[in-house]
Phi, psi and omega in degrees: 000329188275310181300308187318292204304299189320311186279309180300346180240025150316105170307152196278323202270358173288109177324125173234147176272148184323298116064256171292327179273359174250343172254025159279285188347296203290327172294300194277000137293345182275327173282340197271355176301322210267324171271008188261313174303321166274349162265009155287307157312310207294305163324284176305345180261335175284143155270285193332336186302112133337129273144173158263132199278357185253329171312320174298308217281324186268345184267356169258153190285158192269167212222149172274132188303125184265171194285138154295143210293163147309122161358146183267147145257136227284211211241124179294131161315123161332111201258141193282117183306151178290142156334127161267165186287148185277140160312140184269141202263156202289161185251157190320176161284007181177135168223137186256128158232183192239161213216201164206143173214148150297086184214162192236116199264157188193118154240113198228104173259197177285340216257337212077216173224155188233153193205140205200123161249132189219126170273122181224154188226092195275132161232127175275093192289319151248175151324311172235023155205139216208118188264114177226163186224155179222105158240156209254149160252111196250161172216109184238157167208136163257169183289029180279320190098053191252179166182122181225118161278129177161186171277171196255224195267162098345117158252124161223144186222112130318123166217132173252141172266120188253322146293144134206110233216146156289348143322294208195162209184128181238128178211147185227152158157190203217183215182106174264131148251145171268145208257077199253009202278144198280327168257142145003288213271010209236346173207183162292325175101347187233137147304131195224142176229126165226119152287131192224126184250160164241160168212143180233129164228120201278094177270005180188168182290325137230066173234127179214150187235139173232194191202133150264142175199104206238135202218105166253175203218095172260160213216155139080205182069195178311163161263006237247341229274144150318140184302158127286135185201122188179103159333104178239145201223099176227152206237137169182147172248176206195083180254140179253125166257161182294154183080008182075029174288176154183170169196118187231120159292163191212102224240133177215147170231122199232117176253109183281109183285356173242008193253195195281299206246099184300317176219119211240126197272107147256079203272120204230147137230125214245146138200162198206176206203131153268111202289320214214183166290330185251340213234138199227147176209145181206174185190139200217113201267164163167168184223135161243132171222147182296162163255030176247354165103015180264065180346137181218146180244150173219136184211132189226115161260131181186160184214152204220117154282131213268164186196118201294141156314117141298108185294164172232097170272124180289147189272172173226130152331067197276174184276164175269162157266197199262301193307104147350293205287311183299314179308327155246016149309319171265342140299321145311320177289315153344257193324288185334279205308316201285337192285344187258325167308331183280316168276345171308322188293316174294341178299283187314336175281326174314310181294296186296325185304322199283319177286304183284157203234104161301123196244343246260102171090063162240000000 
């Protein structure tokens, strides 16, 4: 390689003697020797050197075989976020539950006074239709100084909710009173059916304003007793105040289309409190007047034990899966969610027994 590079920077123009050119000859066969013998080398030590390719192919080192790439695999499903708990749904504009309650009606005019301790018992079998009964222990006295003591008239009322929206509740239903009282002065004298609608309406979350309209008829009894026949047009609100207060006026007008005394004005404020999640106590203050002007005091004390809603839980359909394994990974959680569903729903039936306040007729 250094003679080549030398005869190449060789001047071009320079005199060489015979001589000379024969042992350049003799020089440029030595060279061209010298280079074929290093580019023959040069070959065998470059693999990149065009070549014979089995020749190339044995001159590299053997390399280890890698493992096969995997399968492509397709792109896994997203897994679908767990059921969320169902939101608890706002409760109606009247809800019925069951209950037992104690209460004591007390009234006193010129006329004397009247007194009634009445047991009464709502049950609800759904949500929307509910049975109560009233049976009264009455006490009258007039200003004569009489006094009669025993039981009174027997009351049952059926209600169906027929609306029933957090907005707004529609309830229908009648009121049998029965002519069960053991003294004169202790009942009516009559068997009586008064059909009754009610309506609620929620103007604030805790505020409802409702309206009654009642037609009673009466049948059968003494004969001896005047008929009844008498009309009630009553207006009333239901403010839930904080710590489980509440207070509701209570505004009534009554037309007797067959007595003495055609309208009769009944003004009530009720207020009450909740001791526990079942047990509730209130008291309703209240004036009656005639349209001759006669004044009557009213006064109602009671307490009511309340009975949590039997939740129903309904099944839900799941879809089936692929998996053995998932299906049954998901059977526990499955149980687990409806056993927890079940009791959020008896709680939450507890809370509403206790909390909403049967107003439908009282």
């Amino acid at each position: 390689m250094q003679a080549h590079r030398v005869a190449q920077a060789r001047p071009a123009g320079r005199t060489v003697s015979p001589c000379g050119q024969q042992r350049r000859r003799v020089a440029s066969l030595g060279t061209v020797g010298l280079l074929a013998l290093s580019g023959a080398a040069a070959a065998r030590a470059d693999p990149a050197h065009p070549g014979d390719p089995t020749a190339l192919a044995g001159a590299q080192p053997a390399r280890p075989s890698l493992p096969p790439a995997p399968p492509a695999q397709p792109p896994a499903a997203p897994e679908r976020p767990a059921a969320a708990a169902p939101r608890t749904q706002p409760r109606a504009a009247a809800n019925f539950s069951t209950f037992l309650e104690l209460r004591n009606d007390y009234s006193s005019g010129r006329n004397g006074f009247f007194n009634a301790a009445v047991l009464r018992g709502d049950y609800a079998f759904t949500r929307t239709f509910s049975l109560r009964a009233d049976l009264p222990l009455a006490y009258a006295g007039d200003i004569e100084g009489q006094r009669d003591v025993g039981l009174g008239d027997i009351l049952i009322r059926p209600l169906v909710r027929v609306v029933g929206t957090p907005r707004f509740a529609l309830v229908l239903g009648t009121d049998l009173v029965l002519d069960s009282a053991t003294k004169r002065a202790l009942g009516a004298g009559k068997n009586q059916v008064a059909p009754l609608v009610q309506a609620y309406v929620r103007v604030a979350r805790p505020a409802r304003l409702g309206a009654q309209l009642q037609h009673a008829v009466s049948f059968g009894g003494d004969p001896e007793r005047n008929a009844i026949q008498k009309s009630t047009i009553r207006e009333f609100a239901i403010i839930e105040l904080p710590h489980g207060f509440w207070v509701s006026p209570d505004q009534a007008f009554t037309i007797d289309h067959r007595g003495a005394h055609r309208v009769v004005s009944t003004s009530v404020l009720e207020v009450g409190a909740e001791l526990s999640e079942r047990v509730q106590v209130y008291v309703d203050p209240g004036i009656q007047v005639d349209d001759r002007g006669a004044v009557d005091w009213l006064v109602t004390g009671a307490v009511r034990w309340a009975f949590p809603q039997r939740a129903r839980a309904r099944a839900v359909a799941v879809a089936p899966v692929q998996r053995a394994g998932t299906e049954q990974a998901a059977g526990p959680r499955q149980a687990a969610g409806a056993e927890q569903a079940a009791g959020a729903g008896q709680a939450a039936g507890a809370r509403q027994a206790a909390g909403a306040r049967q107003t439908a007729g009282e």
